[in-house]
MIRODREN-994698 format. One record per residue (C-alpha): residue in one letter; x, y, z. Coordinates in steps of 0.25 Angstrom, whole numbers, padded with zeros to 4 digits, always signed. Layout:
% MIRODREN-994698
AXYZ;...
END
This chain:
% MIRODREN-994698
X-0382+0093-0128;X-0371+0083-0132;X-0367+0073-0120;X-0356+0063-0119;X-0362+0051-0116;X-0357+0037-0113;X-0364+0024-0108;X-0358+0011-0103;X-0362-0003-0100;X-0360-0014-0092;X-0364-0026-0098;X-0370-0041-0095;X-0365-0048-0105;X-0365-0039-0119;X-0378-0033-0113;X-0378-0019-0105;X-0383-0020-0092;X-0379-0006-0086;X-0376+0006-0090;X-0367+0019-0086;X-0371+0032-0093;X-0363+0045-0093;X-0368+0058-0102;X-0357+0071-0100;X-0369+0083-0101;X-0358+0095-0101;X-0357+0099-0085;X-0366+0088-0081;X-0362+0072-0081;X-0374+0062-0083;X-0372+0047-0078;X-0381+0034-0075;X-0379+0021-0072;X-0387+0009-0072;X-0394-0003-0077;X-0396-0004-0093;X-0411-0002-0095;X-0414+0007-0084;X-0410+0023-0081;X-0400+0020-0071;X-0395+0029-0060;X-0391+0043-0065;X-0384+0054-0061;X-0380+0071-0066;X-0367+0076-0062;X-0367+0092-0063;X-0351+0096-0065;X-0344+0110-0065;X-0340+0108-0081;X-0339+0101-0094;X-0327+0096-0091;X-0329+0089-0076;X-0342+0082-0087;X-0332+0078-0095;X-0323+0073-0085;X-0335+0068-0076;X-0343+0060-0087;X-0328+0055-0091;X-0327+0048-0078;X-0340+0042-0076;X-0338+0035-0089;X-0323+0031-0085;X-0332+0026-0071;X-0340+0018-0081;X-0330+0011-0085;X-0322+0008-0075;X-0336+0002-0069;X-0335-0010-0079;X-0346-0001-0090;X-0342-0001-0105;X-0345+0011-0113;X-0356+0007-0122;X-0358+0022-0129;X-0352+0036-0127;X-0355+0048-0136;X-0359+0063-0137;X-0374+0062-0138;X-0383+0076-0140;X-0394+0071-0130;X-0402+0084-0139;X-0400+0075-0151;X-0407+0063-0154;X-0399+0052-0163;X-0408+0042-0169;X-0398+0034-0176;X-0389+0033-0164;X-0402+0028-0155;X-0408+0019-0165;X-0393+0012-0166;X-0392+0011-0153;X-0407+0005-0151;X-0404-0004-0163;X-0392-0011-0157;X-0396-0011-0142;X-0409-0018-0148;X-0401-0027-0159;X-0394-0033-0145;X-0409-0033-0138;X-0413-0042-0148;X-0403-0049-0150;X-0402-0052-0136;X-0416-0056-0134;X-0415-0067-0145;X-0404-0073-0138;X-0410-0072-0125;X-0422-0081-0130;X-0416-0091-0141;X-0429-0100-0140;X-0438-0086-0145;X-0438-0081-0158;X-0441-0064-0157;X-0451-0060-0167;X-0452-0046-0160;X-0444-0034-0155;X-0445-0021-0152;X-0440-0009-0146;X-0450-0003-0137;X-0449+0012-0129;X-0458+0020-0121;X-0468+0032-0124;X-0456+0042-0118;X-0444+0034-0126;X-0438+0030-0115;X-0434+0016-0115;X-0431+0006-0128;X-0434-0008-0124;X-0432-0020-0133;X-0441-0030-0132;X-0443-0043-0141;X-0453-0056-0142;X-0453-0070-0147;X-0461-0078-0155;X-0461-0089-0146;X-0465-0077-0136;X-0476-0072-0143;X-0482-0085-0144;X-0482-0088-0131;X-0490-0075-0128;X-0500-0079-0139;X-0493-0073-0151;X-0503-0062-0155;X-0499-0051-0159;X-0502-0042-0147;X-0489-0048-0141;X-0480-0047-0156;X-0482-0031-0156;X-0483-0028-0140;X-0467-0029-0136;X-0473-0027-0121;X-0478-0040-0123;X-0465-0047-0129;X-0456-0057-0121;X-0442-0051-0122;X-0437-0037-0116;X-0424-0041-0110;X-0415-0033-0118;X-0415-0020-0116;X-0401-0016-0111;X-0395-0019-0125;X-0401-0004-0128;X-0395+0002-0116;X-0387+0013-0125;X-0400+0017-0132;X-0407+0019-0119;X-0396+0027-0113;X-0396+0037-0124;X-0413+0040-0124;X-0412+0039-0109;X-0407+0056-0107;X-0420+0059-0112;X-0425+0054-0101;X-0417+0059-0089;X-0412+0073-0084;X-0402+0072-0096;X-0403+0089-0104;X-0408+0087-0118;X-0418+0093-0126;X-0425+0077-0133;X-0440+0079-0133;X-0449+0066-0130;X-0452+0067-0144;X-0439+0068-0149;X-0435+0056-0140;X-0446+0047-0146;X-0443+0050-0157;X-0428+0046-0155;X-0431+0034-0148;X-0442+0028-0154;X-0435+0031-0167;X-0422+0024-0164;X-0428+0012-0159;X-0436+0010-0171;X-0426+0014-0179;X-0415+0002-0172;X-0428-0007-0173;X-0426-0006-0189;X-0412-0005-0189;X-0413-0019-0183;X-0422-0023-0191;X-0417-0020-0204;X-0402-0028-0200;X-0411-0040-0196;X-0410-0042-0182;X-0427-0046-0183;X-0426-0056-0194;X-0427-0055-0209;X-0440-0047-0214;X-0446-0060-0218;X-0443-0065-0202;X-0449-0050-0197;X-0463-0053-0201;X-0463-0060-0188;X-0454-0049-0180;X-0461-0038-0173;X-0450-0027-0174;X-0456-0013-0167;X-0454-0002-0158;X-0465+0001-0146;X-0466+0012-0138;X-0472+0006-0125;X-0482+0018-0120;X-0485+0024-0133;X-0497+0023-0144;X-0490+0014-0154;X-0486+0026-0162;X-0473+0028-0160;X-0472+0010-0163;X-0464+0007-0174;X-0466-0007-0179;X-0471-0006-0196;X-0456+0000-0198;X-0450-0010-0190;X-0461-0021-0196;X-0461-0032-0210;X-0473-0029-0217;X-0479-0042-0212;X-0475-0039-0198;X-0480-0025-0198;X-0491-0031-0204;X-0495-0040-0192;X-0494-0029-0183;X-0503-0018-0190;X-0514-0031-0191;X-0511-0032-0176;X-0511-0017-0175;X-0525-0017-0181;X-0532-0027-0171;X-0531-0015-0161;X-0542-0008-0166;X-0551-0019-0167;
END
């Protein structure tokens, strides 16, 4: 089912910091509003035809606006089809601006790790990131180097807003026919996907300066086999890990 969908932002600074959401879904008008990094508050408008949708969605948008929100995306999205390469961009620059945001947040650390983390049901993406000054202060072993529910610095979530706001229909009394596998897959993919994007442009260092960067994804509640971190890893770095990875048996 293809939906129009727009999503607009007001801002603290260049940050978002809430949202307004409007899907037209044919005789039915969707809308939330809200916080960035939470649900919000939605609401389902039945009308009599396509055309009051139209008009409907029309005029929440144009209420969006004259509310002091900017349009941050608008398209025609098949909620049946899932686009990879539109989620991983989307995860790539909201966690470019995450990262970037979290190293000028703490001049005095140098971050030696980041990763994207989501949950067993793909629900959420959080970026989370740590420090070498950090890590040392929690011993600097590496059971706090490759456990991102350990590190220092989550504060910048909100720069992946527009990602979150295109998984979250999966979640809600919004029609599709997504499976949960289909939507880890999707998410999971994307995420790791954005992580090597960002990688490969540099944003974590040169590949000599990534033998010190923990670079992976985490799902939070699952068995470690939906983790990606060798793809994402230098030899050397990856190589620390698995040596890490082994001691768990022992």
């Amino acid at each position: 089912m293809t939906t129009n969908w727009s999503l607009f932002h007001k801002y603290a600074g260049t940050k978002p910091r809430q949202f307004v959401e409007v899907r037209d879904l044919g005789t039915a008008v969707w809308h939330a509003t809200g916080m960035t990094e939470t649900w919000g508050t939605d609401t389902l408008e039945q009308l009599a035809s396509p055309a009051a949708a139209q008009a409907r969605y029309a005029a929440l948008c144009a209420d969006a606006v004259a509310a002091g929100f900017t349009l941050a995306r608008q398209a025609a999205i098949d909620l049946n089809r899932l686009d990879g390469d539109l989620l991983a961009s989307e995860i790539r620059d909201g966690a470019r601006n995450a990262f970037n945001a979290m190293r000028a947040a703490h001049p005095d650390q140098t971050l030696n790790a980041f990763a994207l983390v989501s949950d067993d049901s793909a629900m959420t993406i959080i970026p989370l990131a740590n420090s070498v000054q950090a890590l040392s202060e929690d011993g600097g072993g590496d059971d706090i180097l490759w456990n991102p529910s350990e590190w220092s610095f989550f504060e910048e979530g909100a720069w992946l807003d527009i990602a979150y706001r295109m998984i979250l229909p999966y979640h809600r009394d919004i029609p599709n026919e997504v499976d949960i596998d289909a939507l880890r897959d999707w998410v999971f993919g994307a995420c790791a996907a954005a992580l090597r994007q960002l990688a490969d442009e540099g944003l974590f260092g040169s590949a000599a300066e990534r033998d010190e960067v923990a670079l992976l994804f985490h799902v939070t509640d699952g068995d470690g086999d939906d983790d990606v971190i060798e793809e994402l890893s230098t030899p050397a770095s990856f190589k620390r890990y698995a040596a890490w990875r082994a001691t768990w048996n022992q």
